[in-house]
Structure formats: structure tokens, C-alpha cells
DSSP file (Angstrom, degrees, kcal/mol; ACC not computed):
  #  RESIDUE AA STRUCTURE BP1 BP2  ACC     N-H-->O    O-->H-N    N-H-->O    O-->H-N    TCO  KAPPA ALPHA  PHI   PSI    X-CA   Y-CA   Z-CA
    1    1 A X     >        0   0    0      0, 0.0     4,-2.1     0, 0.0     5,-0.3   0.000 360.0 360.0 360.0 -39.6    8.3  -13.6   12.4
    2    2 A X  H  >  +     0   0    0      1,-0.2     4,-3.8     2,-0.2     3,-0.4   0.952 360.0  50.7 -59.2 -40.2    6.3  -14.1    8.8
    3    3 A X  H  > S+     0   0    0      1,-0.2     4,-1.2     2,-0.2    -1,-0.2   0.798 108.3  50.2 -57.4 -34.3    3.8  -10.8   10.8
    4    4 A X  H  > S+     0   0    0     -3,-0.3     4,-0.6     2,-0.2    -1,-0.2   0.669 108.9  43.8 -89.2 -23.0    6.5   -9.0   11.4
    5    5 A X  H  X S+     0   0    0     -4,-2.1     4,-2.4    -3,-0.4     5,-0.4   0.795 111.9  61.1 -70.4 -47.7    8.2   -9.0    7.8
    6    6 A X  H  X S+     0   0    0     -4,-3.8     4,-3.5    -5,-0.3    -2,-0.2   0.973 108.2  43.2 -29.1 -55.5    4.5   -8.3    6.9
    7    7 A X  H  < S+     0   0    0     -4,-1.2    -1,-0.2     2,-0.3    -2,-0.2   0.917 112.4  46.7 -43.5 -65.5    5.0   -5.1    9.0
    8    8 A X  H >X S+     0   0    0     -4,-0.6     4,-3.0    -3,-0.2     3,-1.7   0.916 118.5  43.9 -78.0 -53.5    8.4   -3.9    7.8
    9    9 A X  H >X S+     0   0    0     -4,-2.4     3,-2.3     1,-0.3     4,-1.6   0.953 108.4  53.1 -57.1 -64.2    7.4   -4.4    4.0
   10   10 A X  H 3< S+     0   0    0     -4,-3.5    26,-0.3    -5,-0.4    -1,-0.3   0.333 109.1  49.7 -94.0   8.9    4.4   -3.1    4.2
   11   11 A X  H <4 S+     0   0    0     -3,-1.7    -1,-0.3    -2,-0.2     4,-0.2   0.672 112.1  51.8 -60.4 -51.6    6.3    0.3    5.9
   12   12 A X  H <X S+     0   0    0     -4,-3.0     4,-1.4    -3,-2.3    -2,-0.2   0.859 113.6  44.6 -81.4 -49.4    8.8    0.2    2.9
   13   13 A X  H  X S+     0   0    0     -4,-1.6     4,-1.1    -5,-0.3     5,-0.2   0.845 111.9  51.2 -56.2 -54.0    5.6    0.1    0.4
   14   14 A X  H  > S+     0   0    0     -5,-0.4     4,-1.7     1,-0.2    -1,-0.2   0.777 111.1  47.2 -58.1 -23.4    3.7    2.7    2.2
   15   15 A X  H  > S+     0   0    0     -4,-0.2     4,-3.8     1,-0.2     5,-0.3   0.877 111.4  46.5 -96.7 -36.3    6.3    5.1    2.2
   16   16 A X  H  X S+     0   0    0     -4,-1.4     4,-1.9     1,-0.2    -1,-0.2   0.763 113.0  51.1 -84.3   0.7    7.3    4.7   -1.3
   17   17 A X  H  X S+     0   0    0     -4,-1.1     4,-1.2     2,-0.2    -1,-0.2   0.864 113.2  50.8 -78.0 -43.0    3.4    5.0   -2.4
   18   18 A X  H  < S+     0   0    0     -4,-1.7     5,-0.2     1,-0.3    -2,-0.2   0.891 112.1  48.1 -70.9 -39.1    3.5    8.2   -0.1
   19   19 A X  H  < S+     0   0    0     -4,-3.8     3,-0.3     1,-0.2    -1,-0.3   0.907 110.4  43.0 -70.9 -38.6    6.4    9.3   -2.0
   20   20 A X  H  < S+     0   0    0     -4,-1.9     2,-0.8    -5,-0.3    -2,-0.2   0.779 115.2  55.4 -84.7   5.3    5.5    8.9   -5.6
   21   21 A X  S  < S-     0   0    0     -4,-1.2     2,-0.5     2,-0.0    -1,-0.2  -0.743  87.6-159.0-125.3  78.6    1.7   10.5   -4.7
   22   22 A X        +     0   0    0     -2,-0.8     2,-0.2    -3,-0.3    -3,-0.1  -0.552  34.5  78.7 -69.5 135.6    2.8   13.7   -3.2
   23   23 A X  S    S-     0   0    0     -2,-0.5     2,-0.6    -5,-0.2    -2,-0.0  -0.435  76.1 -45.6 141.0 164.3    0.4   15.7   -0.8
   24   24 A X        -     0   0    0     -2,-0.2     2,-0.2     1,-0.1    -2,-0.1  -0.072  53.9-155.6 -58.2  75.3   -1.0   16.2    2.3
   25   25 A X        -     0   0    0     -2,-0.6    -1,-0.1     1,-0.2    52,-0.1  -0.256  26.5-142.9-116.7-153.6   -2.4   13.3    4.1
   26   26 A X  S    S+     0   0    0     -2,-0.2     2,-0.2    50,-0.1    -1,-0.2   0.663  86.1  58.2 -51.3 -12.8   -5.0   12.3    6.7
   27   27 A X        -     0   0    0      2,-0.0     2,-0.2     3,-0.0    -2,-0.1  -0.483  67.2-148.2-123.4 175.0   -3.0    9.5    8.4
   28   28 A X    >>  -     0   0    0     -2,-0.2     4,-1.9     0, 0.0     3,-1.4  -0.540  62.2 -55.7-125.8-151.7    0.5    9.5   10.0
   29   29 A X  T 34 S+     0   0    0      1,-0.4     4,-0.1     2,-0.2   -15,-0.0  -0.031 134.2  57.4-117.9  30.2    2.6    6.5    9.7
   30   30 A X  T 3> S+     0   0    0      2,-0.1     4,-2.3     3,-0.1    -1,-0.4   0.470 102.8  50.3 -35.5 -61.5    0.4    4.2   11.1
   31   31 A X  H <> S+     0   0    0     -3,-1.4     4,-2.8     1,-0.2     5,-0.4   0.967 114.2  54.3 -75.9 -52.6   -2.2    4.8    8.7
   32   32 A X  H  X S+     0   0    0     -4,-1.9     4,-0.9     1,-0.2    -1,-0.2   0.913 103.9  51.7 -32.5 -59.1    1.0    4.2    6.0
   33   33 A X  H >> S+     0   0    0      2,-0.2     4,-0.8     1,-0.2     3,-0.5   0.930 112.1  43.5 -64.4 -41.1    2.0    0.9    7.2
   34   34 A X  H >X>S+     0   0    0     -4,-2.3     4,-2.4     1,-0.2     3,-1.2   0.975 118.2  47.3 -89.8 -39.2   -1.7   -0.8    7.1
   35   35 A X  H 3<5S+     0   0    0     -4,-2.8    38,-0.2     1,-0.2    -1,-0.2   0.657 108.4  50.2 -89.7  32.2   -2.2    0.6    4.1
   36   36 A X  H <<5S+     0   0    0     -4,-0.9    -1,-0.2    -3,-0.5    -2,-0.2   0.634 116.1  44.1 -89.4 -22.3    1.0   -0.4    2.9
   37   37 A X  H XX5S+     0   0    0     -3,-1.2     3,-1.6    -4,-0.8     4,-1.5   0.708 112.3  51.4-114.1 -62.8    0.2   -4.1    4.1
   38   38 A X  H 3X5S+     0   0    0     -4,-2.4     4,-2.6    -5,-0.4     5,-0.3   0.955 112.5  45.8 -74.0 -26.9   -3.3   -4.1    2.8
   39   39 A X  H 34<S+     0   0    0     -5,-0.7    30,-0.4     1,-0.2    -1,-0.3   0.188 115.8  46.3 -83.0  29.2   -2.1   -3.0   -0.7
   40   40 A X  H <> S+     0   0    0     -3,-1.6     4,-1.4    28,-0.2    -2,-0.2   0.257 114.7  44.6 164.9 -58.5    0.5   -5.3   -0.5
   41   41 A X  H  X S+     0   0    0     -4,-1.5     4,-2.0     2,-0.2     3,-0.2   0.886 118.7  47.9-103.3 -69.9   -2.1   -8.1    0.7
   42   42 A X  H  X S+     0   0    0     -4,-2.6     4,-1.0    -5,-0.4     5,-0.2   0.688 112.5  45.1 -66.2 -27.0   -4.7   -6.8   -2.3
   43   43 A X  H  > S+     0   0    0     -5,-0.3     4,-1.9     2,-0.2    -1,-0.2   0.796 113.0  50.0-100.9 -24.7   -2.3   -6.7   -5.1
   44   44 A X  H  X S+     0   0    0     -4,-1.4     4,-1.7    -3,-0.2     5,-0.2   0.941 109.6  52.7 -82.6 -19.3   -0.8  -10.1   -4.3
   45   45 A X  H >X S+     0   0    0     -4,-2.0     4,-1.5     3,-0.2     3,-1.4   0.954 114.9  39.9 -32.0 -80.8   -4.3  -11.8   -4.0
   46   46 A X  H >X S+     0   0    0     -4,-1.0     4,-4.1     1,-0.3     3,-1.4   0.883 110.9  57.0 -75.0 -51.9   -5.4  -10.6   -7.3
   47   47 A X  H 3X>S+     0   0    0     -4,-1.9     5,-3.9     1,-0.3     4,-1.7   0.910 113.0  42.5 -38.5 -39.0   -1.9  -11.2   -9.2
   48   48 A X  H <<5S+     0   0    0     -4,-1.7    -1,-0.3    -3,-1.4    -2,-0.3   0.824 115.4  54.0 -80.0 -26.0   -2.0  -14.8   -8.3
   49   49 A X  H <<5S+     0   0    0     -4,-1.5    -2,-0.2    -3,-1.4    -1,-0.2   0.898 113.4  37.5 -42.5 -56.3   -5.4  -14.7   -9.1
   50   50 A X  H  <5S-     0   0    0     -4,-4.1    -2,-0.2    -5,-0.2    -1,-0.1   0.633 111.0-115.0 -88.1 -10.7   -4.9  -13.6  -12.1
   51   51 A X  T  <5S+     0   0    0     -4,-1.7    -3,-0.2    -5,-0.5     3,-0.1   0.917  74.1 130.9  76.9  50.6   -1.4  -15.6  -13.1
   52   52 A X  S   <S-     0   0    0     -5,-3.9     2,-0.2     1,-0.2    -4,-0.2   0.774  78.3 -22.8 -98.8 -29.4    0.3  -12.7  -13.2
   53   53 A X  S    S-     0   0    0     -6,-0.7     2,-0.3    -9,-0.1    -1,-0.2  -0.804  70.1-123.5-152.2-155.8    3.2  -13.8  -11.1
   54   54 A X    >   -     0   0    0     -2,-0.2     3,-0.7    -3,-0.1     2,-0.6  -0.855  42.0 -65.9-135.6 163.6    3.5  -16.7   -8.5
   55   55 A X  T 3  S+     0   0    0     -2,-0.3     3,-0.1     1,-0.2   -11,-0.0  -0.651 121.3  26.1 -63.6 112.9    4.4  -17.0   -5.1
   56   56 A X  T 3  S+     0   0    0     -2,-0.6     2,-2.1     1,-0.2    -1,-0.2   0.196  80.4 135.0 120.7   2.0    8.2  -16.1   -4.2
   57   57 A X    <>  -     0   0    0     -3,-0.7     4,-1.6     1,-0.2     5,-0.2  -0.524  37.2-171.1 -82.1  91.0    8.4  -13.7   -7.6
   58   58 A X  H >>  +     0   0    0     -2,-2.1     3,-0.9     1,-0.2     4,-0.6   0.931  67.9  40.1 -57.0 -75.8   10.1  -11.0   -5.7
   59   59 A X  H 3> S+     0   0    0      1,-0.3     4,-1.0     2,-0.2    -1,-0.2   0.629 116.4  45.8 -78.9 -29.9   10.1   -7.9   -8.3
   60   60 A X  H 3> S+     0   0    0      2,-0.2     4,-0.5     1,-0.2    -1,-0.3   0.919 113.6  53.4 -78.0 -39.0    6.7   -8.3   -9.8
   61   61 A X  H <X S+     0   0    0     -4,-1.6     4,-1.1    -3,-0.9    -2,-0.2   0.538 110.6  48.0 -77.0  -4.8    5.2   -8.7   -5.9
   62   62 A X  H  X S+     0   0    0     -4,-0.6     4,-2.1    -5,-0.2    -1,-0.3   0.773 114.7  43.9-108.4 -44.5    6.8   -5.6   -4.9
   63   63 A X  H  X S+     0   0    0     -4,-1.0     4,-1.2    -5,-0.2    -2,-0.2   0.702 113.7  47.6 -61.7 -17.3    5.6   -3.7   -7.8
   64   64 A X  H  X S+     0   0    0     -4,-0.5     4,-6.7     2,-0.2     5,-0.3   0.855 113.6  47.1 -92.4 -54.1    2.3   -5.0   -7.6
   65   65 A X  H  X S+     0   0    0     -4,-1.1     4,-3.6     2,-0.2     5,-0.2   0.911 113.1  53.4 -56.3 -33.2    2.1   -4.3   -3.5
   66   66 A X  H >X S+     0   0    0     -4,-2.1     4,-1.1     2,-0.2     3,-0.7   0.962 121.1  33.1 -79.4 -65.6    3.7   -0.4   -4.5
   67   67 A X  H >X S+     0   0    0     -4,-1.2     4,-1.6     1,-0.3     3,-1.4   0.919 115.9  57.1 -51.5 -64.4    0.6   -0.2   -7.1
   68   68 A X  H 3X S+     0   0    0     -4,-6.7     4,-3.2     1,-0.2    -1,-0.3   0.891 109.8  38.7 -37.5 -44.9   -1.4   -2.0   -5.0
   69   69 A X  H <X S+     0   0    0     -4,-3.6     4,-2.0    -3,-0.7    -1,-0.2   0.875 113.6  59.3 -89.5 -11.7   -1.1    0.5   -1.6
   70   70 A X  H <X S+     0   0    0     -3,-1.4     4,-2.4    -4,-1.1    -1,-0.2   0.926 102.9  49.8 -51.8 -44.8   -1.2    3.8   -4.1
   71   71 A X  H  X S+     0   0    0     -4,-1.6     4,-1.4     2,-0.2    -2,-0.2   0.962 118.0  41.4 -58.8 -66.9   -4.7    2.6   -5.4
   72   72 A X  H  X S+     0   0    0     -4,-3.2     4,-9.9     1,-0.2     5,-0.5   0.949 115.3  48.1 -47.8 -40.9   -5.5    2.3   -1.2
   73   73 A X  H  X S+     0   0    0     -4,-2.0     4,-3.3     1,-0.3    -2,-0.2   0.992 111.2  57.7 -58.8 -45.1   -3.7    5.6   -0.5
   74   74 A X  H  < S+     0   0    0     -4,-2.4     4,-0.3     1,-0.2    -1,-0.3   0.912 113.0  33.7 -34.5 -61.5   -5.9    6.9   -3.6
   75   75 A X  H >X S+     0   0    0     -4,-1.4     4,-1.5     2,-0.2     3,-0.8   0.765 112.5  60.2 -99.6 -22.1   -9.3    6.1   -2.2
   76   76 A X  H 3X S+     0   0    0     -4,-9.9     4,-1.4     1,-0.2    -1,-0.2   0.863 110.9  50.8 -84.0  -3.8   -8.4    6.9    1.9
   77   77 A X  H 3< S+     0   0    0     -4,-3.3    -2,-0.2    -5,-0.5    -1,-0.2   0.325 110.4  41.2 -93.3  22.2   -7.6   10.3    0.5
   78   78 A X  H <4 S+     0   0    0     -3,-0.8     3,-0.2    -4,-0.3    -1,-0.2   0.323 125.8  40.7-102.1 -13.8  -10.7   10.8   -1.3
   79   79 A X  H  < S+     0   0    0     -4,-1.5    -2,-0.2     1,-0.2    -3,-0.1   0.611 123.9  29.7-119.8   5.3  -12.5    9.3    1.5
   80   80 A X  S  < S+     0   0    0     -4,-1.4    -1,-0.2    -5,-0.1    -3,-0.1  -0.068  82.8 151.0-130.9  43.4  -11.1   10.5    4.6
   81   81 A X        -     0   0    0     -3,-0.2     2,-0.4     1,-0.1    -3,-0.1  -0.335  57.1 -99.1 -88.7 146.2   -9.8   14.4    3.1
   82   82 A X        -     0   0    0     -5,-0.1     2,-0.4    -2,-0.1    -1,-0.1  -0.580  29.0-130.8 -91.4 139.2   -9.7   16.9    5.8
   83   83 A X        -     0   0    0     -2,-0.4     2,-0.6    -3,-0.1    -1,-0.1  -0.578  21.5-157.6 -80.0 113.5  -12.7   19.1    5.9
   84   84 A X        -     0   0    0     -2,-0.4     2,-0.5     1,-0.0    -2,-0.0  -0.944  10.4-142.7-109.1 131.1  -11.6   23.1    6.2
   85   85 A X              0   0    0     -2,-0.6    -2,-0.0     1,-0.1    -1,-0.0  -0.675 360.0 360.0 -43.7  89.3  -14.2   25.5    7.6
   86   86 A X              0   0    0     -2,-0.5    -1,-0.1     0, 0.0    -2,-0.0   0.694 360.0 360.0 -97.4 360.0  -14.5   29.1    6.1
């Protein structure tokens, strides 16, 4: 069940990363969800890392994953940007 909240959040995260960084990308909503998860995954590592929040700190961990999966969306569109042919 804990994979499958993983899942759903990390849907809800992707989409709203996709929504505040409007434009075109490579992935459909596949590509959204893992990097919605892994930004999500990457921002709570390093907050707890850093003692920035704790485990079970709902609003900072949601804020953190939504920064966290822009950052990813940031770097799979500089590194997977669709090529056009003139």
C-alpha cells in the first residue's frame, strides 16, 4: 500500500511541478509520475538530511517534493529537449 501512496503523491507532485513550469515536454504522464516520485524521494532525503523537517511534517514535505520534482523536470528538459530538423 506504502508503493502505491508513493505513486498517487508522486502524480499530484508531478502535475503541479508541470503546472507551475509551463511548456512543452518530452514525457507524457508516465515520465510525470517518476519524476514526481523521484523529486519527492530527492527532496525528502536531503531535508532530513539537512534538519530541515522530520518525518511525518506534512506541509514542508510536500513543498520540498513540489521543489524537489521541478528541479528534476528542469534538468529532463534540458536533457531530453526534442530535437527539430530544418
Amino acid at each position: 500500500m506504502h508503493i502505491l501512496w508513493a505513486l498517487i503523491v508522486g502524480l499530484v507532485v508531478g502535475a503541479i511541478a508541470k503546472l507551475l513550469m509551463p511548456g512543452k515536454d518530452p514525457g507524457g504522464i508516465f515520465i510525470t509520475a517518476l519524476l514526481g516520485v523521484a523529486g519527492s524521494l530527492v527532496a525528502s532525503f536531503l531535508g532530513r538530511a539537512l534538519g530541515l523537517y522530520h518525518e511525518g511534517d506534512v506541509g514542508p514535505g510536500i513543498i520540498a517534493s513540489i521543489v524537489g520534482a521541478m528541479i528534476l523536470l528542469g534538468l529532463y528538459r534540458v536533457l531530453f529537449r526534442r530535437r527539430s530538423v530544418v
